[in-house]
PyMOL Python script that loads the backbone (N, CA, C, O; Angstrom):
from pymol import cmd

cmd.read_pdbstr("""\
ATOM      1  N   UNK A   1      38.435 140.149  62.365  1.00  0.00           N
ATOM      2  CA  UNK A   1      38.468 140.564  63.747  1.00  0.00           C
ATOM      3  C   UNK A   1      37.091 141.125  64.095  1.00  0.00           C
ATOM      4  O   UNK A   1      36.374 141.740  63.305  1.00  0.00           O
ATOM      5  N   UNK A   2      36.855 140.894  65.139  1.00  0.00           N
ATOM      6  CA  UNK A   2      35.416 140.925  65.641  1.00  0.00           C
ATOM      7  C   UNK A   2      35.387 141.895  66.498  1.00  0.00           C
ATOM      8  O   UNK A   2      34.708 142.914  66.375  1.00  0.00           O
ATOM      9  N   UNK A   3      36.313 141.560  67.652  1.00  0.00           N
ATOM     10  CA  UNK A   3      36.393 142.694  68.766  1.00  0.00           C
ATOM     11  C   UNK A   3      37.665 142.513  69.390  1.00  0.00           C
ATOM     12  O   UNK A   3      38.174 141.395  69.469  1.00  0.00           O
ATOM     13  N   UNK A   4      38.185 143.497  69.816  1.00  0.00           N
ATOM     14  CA  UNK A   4      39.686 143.311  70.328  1.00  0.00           C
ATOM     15  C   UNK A   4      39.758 144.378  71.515  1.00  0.00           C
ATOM     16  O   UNK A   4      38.968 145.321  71.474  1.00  0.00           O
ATOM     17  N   UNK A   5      40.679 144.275  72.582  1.00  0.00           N
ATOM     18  CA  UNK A   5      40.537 144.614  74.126  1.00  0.00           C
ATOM     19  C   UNK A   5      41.802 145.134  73.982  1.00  0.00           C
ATOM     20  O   UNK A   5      42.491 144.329  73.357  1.00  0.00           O
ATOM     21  N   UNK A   6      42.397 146.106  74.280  1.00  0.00           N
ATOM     22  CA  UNK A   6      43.961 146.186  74.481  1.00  0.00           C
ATOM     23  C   UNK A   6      44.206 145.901  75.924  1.00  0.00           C
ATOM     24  O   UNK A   6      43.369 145.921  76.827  1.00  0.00           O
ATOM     25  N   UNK A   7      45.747 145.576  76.023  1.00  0.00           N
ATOM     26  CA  UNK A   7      45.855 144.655  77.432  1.00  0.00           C
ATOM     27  C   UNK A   7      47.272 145.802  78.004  1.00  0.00           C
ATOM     28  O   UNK A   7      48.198 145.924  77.203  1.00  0.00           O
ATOM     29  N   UNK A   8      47.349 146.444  79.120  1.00  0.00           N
ATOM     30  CA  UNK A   8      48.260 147.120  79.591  1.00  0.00           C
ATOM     31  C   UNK A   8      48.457 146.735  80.756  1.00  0.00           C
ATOM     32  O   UNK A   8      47.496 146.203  81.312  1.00  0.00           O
ATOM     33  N   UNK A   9      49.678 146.858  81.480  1.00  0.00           N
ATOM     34  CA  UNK A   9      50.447 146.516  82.362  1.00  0.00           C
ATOM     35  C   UNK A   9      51.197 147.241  83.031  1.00  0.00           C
ATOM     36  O   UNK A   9      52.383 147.290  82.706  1.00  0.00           O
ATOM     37  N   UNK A  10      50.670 148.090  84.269  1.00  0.00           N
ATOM     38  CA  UNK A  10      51.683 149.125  84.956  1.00  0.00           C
ATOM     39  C   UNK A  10      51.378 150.191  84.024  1.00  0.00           C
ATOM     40  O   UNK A  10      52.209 151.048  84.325  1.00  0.00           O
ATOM     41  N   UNK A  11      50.751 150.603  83.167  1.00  0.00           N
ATOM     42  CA  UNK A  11      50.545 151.717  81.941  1.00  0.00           C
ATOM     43  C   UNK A  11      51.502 151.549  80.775  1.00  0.00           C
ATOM     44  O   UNK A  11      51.813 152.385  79.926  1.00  0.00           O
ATOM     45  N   UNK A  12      51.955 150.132  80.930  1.00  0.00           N
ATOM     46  CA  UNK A  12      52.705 149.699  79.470  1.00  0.00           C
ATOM     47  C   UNK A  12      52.037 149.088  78.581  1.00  0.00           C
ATOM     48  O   UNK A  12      51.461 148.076  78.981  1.00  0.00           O
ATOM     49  N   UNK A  13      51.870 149.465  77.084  1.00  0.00           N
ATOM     50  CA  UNK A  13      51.038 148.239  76.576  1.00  0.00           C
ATOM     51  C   UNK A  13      51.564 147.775  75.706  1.00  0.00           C
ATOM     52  O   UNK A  13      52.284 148.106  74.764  1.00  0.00           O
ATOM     53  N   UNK A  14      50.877 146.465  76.351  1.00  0.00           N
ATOM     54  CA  UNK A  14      52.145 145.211  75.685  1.00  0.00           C
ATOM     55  C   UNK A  14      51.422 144.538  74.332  1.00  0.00           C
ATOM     56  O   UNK A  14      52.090 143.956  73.478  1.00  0.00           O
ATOM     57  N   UNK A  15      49.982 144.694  74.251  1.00  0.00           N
ATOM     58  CA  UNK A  15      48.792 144.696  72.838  1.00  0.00           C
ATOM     59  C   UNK A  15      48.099 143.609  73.117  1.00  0.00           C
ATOM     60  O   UNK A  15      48.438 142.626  73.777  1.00  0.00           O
ATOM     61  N   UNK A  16      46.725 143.931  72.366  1.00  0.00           N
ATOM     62  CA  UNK A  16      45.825 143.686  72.148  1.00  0.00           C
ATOM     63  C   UNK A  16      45.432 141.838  71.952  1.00  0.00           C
ATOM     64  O   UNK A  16      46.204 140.923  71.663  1.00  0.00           O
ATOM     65  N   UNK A  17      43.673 141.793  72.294  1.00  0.00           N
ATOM     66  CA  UNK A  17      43.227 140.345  72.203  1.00  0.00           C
ATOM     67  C   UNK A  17      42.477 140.529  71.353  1.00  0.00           C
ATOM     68  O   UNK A  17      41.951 141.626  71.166  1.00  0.00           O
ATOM     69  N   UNK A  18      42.313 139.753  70.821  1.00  0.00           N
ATOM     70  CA  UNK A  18      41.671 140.229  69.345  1.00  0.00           C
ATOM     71  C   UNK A  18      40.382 138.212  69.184  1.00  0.00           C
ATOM     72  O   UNK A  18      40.792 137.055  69.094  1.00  0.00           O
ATOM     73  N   UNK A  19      39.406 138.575  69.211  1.00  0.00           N
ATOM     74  CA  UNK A  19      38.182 137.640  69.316  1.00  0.00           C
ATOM     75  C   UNK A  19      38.284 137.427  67.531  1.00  0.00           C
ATOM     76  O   UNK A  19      38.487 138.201  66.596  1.00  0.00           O
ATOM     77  N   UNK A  20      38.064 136.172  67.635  1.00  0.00           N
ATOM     78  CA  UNK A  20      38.288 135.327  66.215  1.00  0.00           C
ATOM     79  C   UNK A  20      36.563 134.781  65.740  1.00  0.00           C
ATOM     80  O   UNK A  20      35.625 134.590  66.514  1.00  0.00           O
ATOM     81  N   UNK A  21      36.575 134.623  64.170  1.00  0.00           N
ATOM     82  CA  UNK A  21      35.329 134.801  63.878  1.00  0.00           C
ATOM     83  C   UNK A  21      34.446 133.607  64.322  1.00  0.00           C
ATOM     84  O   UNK A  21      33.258 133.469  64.029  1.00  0.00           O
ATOM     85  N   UNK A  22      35.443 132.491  65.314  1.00  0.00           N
ATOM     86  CA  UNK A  22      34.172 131.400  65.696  1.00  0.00           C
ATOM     87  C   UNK A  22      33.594 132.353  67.611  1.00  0.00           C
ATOM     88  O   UNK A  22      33.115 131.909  68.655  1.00  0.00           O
ATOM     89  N   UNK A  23      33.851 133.209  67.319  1.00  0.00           N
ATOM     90  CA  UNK A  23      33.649 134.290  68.595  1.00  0.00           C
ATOM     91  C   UNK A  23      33.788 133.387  69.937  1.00  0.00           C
ATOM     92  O   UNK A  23      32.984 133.466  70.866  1.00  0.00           O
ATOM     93  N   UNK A  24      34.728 132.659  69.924  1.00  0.00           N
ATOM     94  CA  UNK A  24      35.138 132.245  71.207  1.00  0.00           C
ATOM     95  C   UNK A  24      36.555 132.009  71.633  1.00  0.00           C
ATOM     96  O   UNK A  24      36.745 132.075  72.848  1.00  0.00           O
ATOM     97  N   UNK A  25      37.588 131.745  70.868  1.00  0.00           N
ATOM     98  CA  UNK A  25      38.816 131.739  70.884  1.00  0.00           C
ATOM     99  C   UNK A  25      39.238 133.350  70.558  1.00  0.00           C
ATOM    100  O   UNK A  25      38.795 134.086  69.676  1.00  0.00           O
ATOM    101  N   UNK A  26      40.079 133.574  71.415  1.00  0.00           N
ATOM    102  CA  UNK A  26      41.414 134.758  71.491  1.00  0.00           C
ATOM    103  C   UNK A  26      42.529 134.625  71.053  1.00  0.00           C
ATOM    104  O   UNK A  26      43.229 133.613  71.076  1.00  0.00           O
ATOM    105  N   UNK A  27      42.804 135.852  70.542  1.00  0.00           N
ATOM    106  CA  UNK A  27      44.227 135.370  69.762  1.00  0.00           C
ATOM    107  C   UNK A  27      45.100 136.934  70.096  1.00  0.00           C
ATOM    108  O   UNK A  27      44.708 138.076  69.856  1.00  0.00           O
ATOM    109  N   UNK A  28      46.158 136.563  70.612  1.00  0.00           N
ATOM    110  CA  UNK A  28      47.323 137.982  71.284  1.00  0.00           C
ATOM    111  C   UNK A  28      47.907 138.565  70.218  1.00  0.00           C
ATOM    112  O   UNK A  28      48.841 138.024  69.626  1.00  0.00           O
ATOM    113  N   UNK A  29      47.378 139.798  69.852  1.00  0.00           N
ATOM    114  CA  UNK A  29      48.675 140.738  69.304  1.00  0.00           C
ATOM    115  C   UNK A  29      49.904 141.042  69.938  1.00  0.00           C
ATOM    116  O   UNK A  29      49.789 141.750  70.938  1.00  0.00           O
ATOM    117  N   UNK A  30      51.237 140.640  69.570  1.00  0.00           N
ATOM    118  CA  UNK A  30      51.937 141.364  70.743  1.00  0.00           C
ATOM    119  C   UNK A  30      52.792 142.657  70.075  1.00  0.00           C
ATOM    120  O   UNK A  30      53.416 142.776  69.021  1.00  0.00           O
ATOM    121  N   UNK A  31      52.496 143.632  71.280  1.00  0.00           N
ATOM    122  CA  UNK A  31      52.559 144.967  70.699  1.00  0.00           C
ATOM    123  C   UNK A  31      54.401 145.330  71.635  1.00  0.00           C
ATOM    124  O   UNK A  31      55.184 146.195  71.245  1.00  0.00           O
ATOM    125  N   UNK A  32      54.566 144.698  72.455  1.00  0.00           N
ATOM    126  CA  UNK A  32      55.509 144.889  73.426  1.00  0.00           C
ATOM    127  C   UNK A  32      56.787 143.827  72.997  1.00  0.00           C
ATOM    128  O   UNK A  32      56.586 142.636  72.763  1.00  0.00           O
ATOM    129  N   UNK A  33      58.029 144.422  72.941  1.00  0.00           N
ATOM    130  CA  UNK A  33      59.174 142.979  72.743  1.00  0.00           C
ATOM    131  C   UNK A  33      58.866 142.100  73.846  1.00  0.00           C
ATOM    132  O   UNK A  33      58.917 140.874  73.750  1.00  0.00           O
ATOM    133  N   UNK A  34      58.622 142.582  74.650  1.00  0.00           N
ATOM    134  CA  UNK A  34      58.651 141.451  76.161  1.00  0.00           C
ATOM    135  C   UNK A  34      57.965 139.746  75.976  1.00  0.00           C
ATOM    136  O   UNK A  34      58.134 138.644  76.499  1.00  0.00           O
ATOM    137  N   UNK A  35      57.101 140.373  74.873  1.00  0.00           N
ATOM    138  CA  UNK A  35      55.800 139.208  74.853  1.00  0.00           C
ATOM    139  C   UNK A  35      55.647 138.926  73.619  1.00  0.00           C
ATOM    140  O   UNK A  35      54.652 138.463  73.063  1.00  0.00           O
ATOM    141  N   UNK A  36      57.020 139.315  73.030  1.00  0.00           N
ATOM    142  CA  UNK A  36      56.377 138.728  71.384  1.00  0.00           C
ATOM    143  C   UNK A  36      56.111 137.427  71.347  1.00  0.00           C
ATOM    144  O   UNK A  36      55.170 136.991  70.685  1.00  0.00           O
ATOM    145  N   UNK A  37      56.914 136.660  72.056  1.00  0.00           N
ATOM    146  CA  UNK A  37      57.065 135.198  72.147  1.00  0.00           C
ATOM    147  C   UNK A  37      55.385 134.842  72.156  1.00  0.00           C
ATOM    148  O   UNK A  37      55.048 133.659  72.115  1.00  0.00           O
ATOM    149  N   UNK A  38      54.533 135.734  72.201  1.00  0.00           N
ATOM    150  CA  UNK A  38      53.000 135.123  72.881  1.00  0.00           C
ATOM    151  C   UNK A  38      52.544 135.434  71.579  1.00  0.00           C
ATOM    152  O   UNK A  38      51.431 135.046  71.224  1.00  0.00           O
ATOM    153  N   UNK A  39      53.124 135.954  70.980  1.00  0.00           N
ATOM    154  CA  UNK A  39      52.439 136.644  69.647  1.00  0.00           C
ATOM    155  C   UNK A  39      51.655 135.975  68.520  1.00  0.00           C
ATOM    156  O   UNK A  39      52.310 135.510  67.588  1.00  0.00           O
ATOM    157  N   UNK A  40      50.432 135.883  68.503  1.00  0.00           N
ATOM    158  CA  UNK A  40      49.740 135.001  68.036  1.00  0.00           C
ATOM    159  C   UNK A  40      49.097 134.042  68.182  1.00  0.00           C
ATOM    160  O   UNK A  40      48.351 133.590  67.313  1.00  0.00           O
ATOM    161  N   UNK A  41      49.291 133.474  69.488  1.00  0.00           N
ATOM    162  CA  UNK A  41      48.921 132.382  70.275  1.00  0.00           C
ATOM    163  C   UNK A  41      46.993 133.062  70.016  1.00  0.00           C
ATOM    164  O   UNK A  41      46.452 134.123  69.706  1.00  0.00           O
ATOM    165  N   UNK A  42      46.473 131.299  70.474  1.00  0.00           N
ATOM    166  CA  UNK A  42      45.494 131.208  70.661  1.00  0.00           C
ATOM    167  C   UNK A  42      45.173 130.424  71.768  1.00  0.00           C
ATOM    168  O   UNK A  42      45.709 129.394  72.176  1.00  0.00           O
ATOM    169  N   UNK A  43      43.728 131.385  72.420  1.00  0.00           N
ATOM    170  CA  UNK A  43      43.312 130.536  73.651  1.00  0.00           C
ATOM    171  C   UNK A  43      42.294 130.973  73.712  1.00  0.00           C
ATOM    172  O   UNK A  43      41.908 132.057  73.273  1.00  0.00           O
ATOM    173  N   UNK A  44      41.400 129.726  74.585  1.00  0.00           N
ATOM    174  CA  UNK A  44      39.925 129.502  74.784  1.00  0.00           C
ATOM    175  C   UNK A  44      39.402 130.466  75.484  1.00  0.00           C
ATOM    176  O   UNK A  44      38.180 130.367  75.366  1.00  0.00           O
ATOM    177  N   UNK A  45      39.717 131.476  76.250  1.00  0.00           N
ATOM    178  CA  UNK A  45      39.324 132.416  77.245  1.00  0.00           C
ATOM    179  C   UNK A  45      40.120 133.810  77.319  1.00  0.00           C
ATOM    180  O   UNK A  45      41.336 133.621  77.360  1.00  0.00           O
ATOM    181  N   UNK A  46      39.868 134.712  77.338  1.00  0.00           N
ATOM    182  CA  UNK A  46      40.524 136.265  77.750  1.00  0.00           C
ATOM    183  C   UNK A  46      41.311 135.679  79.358  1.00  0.00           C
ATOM    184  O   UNK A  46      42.316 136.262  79.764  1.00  0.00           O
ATOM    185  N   UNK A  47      41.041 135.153  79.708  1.00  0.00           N
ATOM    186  CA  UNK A  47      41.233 135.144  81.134  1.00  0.00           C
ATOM    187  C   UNK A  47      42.797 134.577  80.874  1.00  0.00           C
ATOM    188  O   UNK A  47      43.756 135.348  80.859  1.00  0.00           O
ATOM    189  N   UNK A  48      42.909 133.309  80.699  1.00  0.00           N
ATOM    190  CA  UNK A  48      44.089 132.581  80.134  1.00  0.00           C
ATOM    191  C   UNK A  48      45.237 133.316  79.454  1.00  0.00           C
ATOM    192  O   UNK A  48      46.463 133.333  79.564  1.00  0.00           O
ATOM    193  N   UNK A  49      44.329 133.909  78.714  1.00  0.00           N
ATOM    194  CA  UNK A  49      45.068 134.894  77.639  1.00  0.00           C
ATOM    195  C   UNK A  49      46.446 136.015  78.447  1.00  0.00           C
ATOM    196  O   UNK A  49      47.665 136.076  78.284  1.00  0.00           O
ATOM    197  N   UNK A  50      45.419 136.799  79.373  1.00  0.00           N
ATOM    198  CA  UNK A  50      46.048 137.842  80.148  1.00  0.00           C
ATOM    199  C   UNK A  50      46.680 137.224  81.032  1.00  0.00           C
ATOM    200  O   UNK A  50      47.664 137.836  81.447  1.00  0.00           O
ATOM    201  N   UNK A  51      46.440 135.978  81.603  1.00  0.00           N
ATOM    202  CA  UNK A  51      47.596 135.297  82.765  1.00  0.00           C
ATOM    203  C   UNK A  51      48.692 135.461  82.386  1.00  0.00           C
ATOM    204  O   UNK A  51      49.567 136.054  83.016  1.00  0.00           O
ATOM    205  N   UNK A  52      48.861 134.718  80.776  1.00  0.00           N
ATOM    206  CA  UNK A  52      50.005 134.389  80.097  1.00  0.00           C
ATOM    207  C   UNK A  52      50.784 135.528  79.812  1.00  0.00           C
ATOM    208  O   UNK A  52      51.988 135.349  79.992  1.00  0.00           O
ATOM    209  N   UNK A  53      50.386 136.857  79.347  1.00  0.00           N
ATOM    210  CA  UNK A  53      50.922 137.989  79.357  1.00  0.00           C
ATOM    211  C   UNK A  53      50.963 138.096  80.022  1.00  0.00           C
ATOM    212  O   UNK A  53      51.902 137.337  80.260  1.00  0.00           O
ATOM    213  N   UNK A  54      50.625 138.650  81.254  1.00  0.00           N
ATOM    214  CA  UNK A  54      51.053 139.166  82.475  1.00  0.00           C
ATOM    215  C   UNK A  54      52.615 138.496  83.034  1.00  0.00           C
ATOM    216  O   UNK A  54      53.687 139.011  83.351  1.00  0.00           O
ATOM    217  N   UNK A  55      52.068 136.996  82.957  1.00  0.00           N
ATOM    218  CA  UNK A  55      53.491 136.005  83.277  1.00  0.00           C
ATOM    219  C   UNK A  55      54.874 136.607  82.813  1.00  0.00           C
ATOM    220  O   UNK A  55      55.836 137.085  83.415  1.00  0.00           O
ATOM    221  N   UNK A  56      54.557 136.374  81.441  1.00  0.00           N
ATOM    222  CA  UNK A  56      55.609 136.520  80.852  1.00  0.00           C
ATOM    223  C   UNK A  56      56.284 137.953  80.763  1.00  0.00           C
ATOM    224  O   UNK A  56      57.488 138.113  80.964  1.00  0.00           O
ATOM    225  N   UNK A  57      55.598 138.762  80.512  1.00  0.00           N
ATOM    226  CA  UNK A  57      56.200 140.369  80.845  1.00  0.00           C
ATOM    227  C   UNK A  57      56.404 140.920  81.976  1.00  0.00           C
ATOM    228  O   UNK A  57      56.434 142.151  81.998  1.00  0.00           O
ATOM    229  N   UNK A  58      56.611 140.125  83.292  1.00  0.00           N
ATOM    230  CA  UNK A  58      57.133 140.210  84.285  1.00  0.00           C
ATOM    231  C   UNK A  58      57.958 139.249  84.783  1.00  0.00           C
ATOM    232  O   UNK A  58      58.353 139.280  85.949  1.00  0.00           O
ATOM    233  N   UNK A  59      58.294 138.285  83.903  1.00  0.00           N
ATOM    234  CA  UNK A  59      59.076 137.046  83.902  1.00  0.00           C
ATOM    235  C   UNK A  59      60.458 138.318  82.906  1.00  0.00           C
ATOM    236  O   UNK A  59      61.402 138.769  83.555  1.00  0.00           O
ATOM    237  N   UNK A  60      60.329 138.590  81.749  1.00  0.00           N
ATOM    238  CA  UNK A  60      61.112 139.406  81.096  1.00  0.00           C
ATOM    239  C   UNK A  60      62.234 140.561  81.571  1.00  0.00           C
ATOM    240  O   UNK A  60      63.428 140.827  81.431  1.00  0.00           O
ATOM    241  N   UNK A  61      60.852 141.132  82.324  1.00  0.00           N
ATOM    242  CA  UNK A  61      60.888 142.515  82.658  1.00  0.00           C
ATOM    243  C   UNK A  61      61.894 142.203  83.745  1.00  0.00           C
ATOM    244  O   UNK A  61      62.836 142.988  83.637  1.00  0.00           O
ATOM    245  N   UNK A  62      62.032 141.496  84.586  1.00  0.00           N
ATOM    246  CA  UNK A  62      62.502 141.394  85.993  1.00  0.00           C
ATOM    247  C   UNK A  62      63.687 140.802  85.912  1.00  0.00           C
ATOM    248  O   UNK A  62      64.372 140.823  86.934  1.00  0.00           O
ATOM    249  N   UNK A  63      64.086 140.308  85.019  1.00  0.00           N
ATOM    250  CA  UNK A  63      65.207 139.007  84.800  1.00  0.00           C
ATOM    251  C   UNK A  63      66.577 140.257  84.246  1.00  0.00           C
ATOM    252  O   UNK A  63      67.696 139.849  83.937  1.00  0.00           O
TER     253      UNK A  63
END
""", "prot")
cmd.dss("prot")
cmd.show_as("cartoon", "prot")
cmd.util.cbc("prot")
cmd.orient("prot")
């Protein structure tokens, strides 16, 4: 792990992005049940990354 961002939501945190050693792919800790399902995933951008959390822990949360 290189560098990692924690990712919160409403002041919930649902965990961390964690930069992989070709320092361009992201990979989700998931720290929250809401989003385990994301847990581990990899993606090309932070940006992508946090859509997908965001999605989904308000896809969860709301249902």
């Amino acid at each position: 792990m290189f560098e990692s961002r924690i990712i919160e939501i409403n002041g919930t945190f649902v965990g961390a992005v964690i930069l992989e050693e070709d320092h361009q792919t992201r990979r989700f800790y998931a720290a929250h049940e809401s989003v385990q399902s994301l847990h581990n995933m990899r993606y090309p951008n932070g940006q992508d990354l946090r859509a997908s959390v965001l999605r989904t822990f308000k896809t969860l949360i709301h249902t």
